[in-house]
Structure formats: structure tokens, C-alpha cells
C-alpha positions in Angstrom: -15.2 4.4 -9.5 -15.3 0.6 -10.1 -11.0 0.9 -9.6 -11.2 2.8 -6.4 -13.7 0.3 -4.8 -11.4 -2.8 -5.9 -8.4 -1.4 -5.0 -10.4 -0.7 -1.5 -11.4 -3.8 -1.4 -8.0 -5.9 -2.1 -6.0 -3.6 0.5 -8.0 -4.4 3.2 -8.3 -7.9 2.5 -4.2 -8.0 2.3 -4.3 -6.3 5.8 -6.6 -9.2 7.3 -4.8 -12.1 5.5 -1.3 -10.4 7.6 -4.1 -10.6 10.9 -4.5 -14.1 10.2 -0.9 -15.2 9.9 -0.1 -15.5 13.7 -3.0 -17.6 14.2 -2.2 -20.2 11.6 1.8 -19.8 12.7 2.6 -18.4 9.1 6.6 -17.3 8.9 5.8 -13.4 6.9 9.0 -13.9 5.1 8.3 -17.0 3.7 4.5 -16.6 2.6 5.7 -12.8 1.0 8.2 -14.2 -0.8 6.1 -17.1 -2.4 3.2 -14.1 -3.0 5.4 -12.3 -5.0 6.4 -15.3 -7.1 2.4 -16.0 -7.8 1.8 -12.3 -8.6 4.2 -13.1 -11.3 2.1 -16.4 -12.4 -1.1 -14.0 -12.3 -0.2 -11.0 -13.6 1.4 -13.3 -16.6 -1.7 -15.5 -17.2 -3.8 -11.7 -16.3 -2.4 -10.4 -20.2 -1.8 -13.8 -21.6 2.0 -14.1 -21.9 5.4 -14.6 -20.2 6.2 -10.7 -20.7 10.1 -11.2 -18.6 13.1 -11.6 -20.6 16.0 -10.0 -22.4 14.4 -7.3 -24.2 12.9 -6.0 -20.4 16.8 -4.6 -19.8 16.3 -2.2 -22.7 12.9 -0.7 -21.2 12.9 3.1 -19.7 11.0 1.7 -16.5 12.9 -1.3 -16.0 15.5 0.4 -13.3 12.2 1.9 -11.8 11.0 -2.3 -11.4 14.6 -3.2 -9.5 13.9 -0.3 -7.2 10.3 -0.5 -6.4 10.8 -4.4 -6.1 13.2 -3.7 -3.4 10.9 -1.2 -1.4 8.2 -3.4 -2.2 9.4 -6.4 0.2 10.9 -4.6 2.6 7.5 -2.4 3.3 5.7 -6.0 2.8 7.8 -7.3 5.8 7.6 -4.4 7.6 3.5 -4.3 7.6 3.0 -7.9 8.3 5.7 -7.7 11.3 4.0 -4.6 12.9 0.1 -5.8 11.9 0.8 -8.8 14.0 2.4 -6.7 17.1 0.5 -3.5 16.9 -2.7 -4.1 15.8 -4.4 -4.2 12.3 -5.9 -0.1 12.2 -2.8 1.3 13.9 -0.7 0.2 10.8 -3.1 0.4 8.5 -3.2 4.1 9.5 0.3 4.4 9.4 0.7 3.3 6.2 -2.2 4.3 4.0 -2.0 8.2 5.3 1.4 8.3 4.0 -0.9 9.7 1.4 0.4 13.3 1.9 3.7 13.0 0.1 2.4 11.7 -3.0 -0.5 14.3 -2.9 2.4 17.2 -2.6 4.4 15.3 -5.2 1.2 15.7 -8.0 1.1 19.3 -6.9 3.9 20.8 -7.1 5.5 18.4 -10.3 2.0 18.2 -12.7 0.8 21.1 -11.4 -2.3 19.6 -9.9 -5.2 21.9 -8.7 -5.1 22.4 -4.7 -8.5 23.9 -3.6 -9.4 24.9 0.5 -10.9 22.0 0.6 -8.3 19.8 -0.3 -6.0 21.8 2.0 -8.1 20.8 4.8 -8.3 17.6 4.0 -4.6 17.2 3.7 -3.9 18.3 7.1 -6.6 16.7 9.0 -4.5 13.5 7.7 -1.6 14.5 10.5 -3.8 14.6 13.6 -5.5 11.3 12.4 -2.1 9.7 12.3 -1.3 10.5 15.6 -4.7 10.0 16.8 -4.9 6.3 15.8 -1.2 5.5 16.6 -0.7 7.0 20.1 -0.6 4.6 22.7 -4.2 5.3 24.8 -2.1 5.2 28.3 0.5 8.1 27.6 2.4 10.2 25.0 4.5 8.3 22.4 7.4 6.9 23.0 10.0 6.7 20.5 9.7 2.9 20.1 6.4 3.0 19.7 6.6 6.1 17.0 9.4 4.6 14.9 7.5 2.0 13.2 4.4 3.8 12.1 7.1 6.8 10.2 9.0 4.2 8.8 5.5 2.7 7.3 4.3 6.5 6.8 7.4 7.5 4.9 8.2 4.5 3.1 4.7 3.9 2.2 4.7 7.7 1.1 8.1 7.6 -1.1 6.3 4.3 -2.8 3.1 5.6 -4.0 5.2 8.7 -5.2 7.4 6.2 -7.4 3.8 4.4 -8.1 2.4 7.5 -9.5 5.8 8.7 -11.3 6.5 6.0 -13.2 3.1 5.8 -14.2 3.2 9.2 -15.6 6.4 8.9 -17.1 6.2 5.7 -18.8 2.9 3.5 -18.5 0.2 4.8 -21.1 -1.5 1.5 -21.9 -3.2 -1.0 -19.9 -1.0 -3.8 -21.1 2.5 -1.5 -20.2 0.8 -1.3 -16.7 0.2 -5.0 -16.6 3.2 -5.6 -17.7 5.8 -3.1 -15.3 3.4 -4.4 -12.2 4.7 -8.5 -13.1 8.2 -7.0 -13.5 8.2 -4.7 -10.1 6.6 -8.5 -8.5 9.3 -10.3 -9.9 12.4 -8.1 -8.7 10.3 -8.7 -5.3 10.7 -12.2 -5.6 14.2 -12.5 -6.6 15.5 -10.5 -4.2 13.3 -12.7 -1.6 14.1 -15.4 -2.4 18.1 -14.9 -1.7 16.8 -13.5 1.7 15.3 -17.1 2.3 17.9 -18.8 0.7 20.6 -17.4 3.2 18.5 -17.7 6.2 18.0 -21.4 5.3 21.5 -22.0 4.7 22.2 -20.0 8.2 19.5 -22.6 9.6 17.4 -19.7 10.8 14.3 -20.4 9.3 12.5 -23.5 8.4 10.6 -24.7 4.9 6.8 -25.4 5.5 4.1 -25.5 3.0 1.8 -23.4 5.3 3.6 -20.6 4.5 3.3 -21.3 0.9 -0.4 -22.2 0.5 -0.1 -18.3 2.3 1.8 -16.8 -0.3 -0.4 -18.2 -2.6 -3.7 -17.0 -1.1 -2.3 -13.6 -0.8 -0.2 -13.4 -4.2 -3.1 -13.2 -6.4 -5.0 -10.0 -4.4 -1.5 -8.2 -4.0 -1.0 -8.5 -8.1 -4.3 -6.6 -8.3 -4.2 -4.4 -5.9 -1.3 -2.5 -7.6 -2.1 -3.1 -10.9 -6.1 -1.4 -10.5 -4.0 1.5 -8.7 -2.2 2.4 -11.5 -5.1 1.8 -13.6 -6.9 4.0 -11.4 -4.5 6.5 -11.7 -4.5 6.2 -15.3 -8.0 7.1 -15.3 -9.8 10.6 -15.2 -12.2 9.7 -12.3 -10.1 11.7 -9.6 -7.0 13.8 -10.2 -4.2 11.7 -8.6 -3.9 14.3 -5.6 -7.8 13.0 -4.7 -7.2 9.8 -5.6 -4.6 8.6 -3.9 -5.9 10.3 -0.4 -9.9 8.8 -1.3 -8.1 5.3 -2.0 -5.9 5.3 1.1 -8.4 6.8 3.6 -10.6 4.4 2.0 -8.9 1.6 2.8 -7.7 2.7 6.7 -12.1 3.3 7.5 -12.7 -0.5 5.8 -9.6 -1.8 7.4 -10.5 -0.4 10.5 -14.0 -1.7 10.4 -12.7 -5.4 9.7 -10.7 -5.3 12.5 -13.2 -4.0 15.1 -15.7 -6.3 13.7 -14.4 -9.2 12.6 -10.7 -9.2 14.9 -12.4 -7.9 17.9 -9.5 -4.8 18.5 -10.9 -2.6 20.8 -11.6 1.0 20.1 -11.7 3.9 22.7 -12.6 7.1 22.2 -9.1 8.5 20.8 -9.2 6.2 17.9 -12.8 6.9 17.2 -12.1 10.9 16.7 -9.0 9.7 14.3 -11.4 7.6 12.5 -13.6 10.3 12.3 -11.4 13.0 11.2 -10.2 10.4 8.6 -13.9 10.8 7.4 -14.1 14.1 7.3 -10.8 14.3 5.5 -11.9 11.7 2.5 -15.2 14.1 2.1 -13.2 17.5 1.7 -10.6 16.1 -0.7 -13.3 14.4 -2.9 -15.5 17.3 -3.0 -12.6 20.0 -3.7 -11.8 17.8 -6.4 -14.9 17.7 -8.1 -16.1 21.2 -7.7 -12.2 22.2 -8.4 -11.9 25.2 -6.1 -8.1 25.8 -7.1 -6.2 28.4 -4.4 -3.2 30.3 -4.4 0.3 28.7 -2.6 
């Protein structure tokens, strides 16, 4: 329980650091890339030791890190690009109800009990999507609905790799600790050659705001992924709950932060998406502790 409240917690403060950034003139890029470097630091000084070096090459999860890493920045780009021009919920939505592919992943690979309950659940998760995403005025448009399925499929195929490798390979806290600095540090490397060119190309500009950014938002971020995988590690919900409890979690707090404390408005249509997004944390929580499997 404690995991699933942190992990809560440290996603929805990510998503209102990314609010803040246009206000203080933050460059994304730069403060992402500098985040993932301190994850590094605090995952390192987190179990103790400098756990990167030649012996990581021989590792069964290490091609798993280079991959991840990669999807990790880009997604990281992407959210704080589209929290600052569509609003904090809307991609907050987007993202965190990506929930369903993982969720289908644990099913149909481990086998996973899926009750009525959780059924229901699972697809009240497409109506909240659209709910909270659709433009109030009118229907959709494709620009509008490209960015919230990148986030919802990207975000999807990530916590699907999350849970994957952690089932495959990650059986101690201290491996988890330890695959979460090198996933950071593939994150960095790779944004920092991103930076690099564009300052050579004189398209972006060094400033230590951006830094003293990075920093503020490096050491949550190490967290927030490494208390996932703990959580998923643990036997308080199956992953198939879990992952939909944390996510749905984190849209409702998210949500609330940004009506409250962001002042983004909220009309009815976003309300009923909220609501359903409720109603959808309560079914999958209570199918999985009353474990009501069904038929598919």
C-alpha cells in the first residue's frame, strides 16, 4: 500500500514540476536531460555504490536498459511539451490510462485472473480517455488526437517493458535499484548528444535554470520508477490491478492539483471522465481482491 501511495505521490508531483516550467522559462530538453543524470547520482548514493561499468554489458537486462532509456526521454519530452500546451489533466489522462495495454499484457502472458469487475473497469478507461481529452467546443480533430495516442500508446508499450523485465529478470530490491540507475543513465547519454548537437547547431542555449530544474525533478523521477517496480514486485495487487489503481491514481491526484492549485477549468465533460475514472479504480481494486476470475 505504502508503494502505491509514493508512487502516487511522485507522478503527480513530476506532472506539476512540467506545469511550472513555462512559468520559470525552463528549456524541457535541457532540465530532462540534467534529471536523468541526477537520477543516476540518487539512485547510486540510494544502494550505496557506483553499480555502471564493464560487467553491466554481460547482464540479461542490460539491452532492456538501452531500450527503455530511449523511450524513456522521448515520452519525457513528449509529456512536458504537451503539459505545457494542453493542459496538465488532459495529458495526464492520456498518459496514465495507457494502463490497458499492460493490464492485457499480464493477462494473457502470466495468466492473470480477469474477473467482471475488472472487465468493467478496463473499458470504462476508453470513454474516460476521450472524455477528458476532447476538445469541449467540438469533436476531435486529428491534431488535437495525435498527441494524447502517442502518450497513450507509448506510455502503454513502457509500462509493458516495465513490468516484463521486472518479471523476467529483477527479483531483488538491489537488481531493481540497480536496472532503474542503468535505464536513467542510457536516458542521459542519449540526451545529452541531443543537447550537444543542438548546441553545436546554435539552437539551444546553456542556462543553469534549466539545471537547478533537472535537479529538482531528477531525484522524484529516480523514485517514481524504482517504488513501481518495487510495487510490482510486491503481492499487494496483482500487476493487472496495480498498474490501473496506480495510473488512475495518479490522473484523479493530478487532476485535483491542477484544478486547485493551476486553476484549469473543468466543465462538465471532464467531470464525468473524472468520474468514470473513479468508478473504474473501485471495480478493478475490488475484482482483484475478491478474485472473481471469468471465462475469455
Amino acid at each position: 500500500m505504502l508503494y502505491l501511495i509514493a508512487v502516487i505521490l511522485l507522478n503527480t508531483l513530476l506532472f506539476a514540476i512540467f506545469k511550472l516550467f513555462p512559468r520559470f522559462g525552463i528549456d524541457g530538453l535541457q532540465a530532462i536531460v540534467v534529471n536523468y543524470f541526477v537520477c543516476v547520482i540518487t539512485g547510486s548514493v540510494f544502494i550505496g555504490e557506483f553499480s555502471i561499468g564493464q560487467q553491466s554489458i554481460s547482464e540479461p537486462w542490460f539491452p532492456w536498459s538501452l531500450g527503455m532509456g530511449a523511450l524513456f526521454i522521448s515520452l519525457f519530452n513528449l509529456m512536458a511539451w504537451r503539459t505545457r500546451e494542453d493542459g496538465m489533466t488532459t495529458t495526464t489522462i492520456a498518459n496514465k490510462l495507457s494502463m490497458v495495454i499492460p493490464v492485457l499484457f499480464s493477462i494473457f502472458l502470466y495468466g492473470e485472473q480477469l474477473g467482471v469487475l475488472k472487465i468493467a473497469g478496463i473499458l470504462l478507461a476508453f470513454p474516460a480517455v476521450y472524455l477528458t481529452t476532447k476538445e469541449p467546443e467540438g469533436p476531435l480533430n486529428s491534431k488535437n488526437f495525435l498527441f494524447p495516442v502517442l502518450l497513450f500508446m507509448g506510455s502503454g508499450l513502457l509500462d509493458t517493458l516495465v513490468k516484463y523485465v521486472e518479471a523476467t529478470f529483477l527479483k531483488d530490491s538491489r537488481a531493481q535499484a540497480v536496472y532503474t540507475i542503468h535505464l536513467f543513465a542510457a536516458a542521459a547519454v542519449l540526451g545529452l548528444m541531443v543537447v550537444i548537437y543542438l548546441r553545436l547547431r546554435g539552437k539551444i542555449k546553456l542556462q543553469r535554470k534549466n539545471m537547478l530544474a533537472g535537479i529538482i525533478l531528477g531525484i522524484p523521477n529516480y523514485f517514481s520508477i524504482y517504488l513501481l517496480i518495487r510495487l510490482l514486485n510486491s503481492n499487494f495487487l496483482q500487476s493487472s490491478a496495480a498498474i490501473p489503481v496506480n495510473n488512475i491514481g495518479i490522473v484523479l491526484l493530478s487532476s485535483l492539483t491542477a484544478i486547485l492549485f493551476f486553476r484549469e477549468p473543468i466543465n462538465r465533460q471532464r467531470a464525468l471522465g473524472l468520474i468514470l475514472s473513479v468508478a473504474a479504480i473501485l471495480l478493478i481494486a475490488l475484482s482483484d481482491i475478491h478474485g472473481r476470475p471469468v471465462s475469455i
